[in-house]
C-alpha positions as CSV (number, residue, x, y, z in Angstrom):
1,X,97.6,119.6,119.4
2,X,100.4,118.6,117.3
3,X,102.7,121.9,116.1
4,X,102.9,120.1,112.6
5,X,99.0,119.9,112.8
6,X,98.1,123.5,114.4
7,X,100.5,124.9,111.0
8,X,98.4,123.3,108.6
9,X,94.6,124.7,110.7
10,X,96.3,127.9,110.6
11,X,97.1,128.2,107.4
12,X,93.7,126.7,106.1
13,X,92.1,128.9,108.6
14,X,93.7,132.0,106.9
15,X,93.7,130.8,103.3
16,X,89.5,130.5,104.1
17,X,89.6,133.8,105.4
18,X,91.4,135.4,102.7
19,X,88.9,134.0,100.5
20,X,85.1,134.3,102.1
21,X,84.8,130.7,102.6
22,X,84.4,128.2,105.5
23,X,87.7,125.4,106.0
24,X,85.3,122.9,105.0
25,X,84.8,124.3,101.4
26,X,88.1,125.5,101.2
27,X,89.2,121.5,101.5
28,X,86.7,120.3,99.3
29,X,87.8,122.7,96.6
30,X,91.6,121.8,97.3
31,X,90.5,118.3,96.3
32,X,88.0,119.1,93.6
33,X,91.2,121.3,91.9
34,X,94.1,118.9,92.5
35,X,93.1,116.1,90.5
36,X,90.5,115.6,87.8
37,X,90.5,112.1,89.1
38,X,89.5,113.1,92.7
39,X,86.2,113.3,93.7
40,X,85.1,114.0,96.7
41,X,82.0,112.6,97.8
42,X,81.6,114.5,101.2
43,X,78.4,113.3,103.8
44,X,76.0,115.2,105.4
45,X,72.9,115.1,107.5
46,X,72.0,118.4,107.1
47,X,70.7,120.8,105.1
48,X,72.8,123.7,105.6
49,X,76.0,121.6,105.8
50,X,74.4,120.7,102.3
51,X,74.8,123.8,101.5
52,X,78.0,124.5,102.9
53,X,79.4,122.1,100.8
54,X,78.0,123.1,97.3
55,X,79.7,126.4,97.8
56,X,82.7,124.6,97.8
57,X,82.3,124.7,93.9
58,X,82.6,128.0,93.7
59,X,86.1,128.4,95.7
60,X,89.2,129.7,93.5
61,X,92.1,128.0,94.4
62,X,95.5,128.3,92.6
63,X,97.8,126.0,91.8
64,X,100.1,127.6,94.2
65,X,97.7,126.8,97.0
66,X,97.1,123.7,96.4
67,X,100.9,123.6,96.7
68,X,100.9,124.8,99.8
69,X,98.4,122.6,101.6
70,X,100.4,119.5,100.1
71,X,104.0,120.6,101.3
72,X,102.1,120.7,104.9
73,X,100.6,117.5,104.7
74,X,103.9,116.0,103.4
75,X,105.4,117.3,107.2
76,X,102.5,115.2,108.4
77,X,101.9,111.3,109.9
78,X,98.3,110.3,109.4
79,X,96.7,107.3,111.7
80,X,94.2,105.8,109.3
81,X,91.4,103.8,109.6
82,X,92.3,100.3,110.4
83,X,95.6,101.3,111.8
84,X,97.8,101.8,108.9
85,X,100.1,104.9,108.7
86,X,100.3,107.1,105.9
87,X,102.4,109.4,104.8
């Protein structure tokens, strides 16, 4: 794994620690909160990942936070679909 990459799972993996929630709701809330013109519109086959995903609402994240997660991905390369880079 990529150090850049491990830094960012090991800060999500704390931050959802800290606060009682899985990673997967912890980044749905991050881009619930960052942008009133985001929304996510994540996919499931099951029920309890259903679930999973409602709680999401209910994840307090700061403004600080969201900081946080964005000055790690701004360290990061993407590969995205169809080949493109982002960054």
């Amino acid at each position: 794994m990529h150090a850049k990459a491990k830094e960012l799972l090991d800060l999500l993996h704390a931050m959802a620690e800290e606060k009682g929630c899985t990673m997967g709701q912890l980044s749905l809330a991050w881009m619930i909160n960052k942008d009133p013109h985001i929304i996510p519109i994540p996919g499931t086959r099951k029920l309890a990942r259903l679930k999973e995903n409602f709680g999401a609402a209910s994840v307090a994240i700061t403004a600080e936070e969201i900081a946080s997660i964005d000055a790690k991905l701004d360290t990061m390369t993407f590969d995205v679909f169809g080949g493109h880079a982002a960054k």
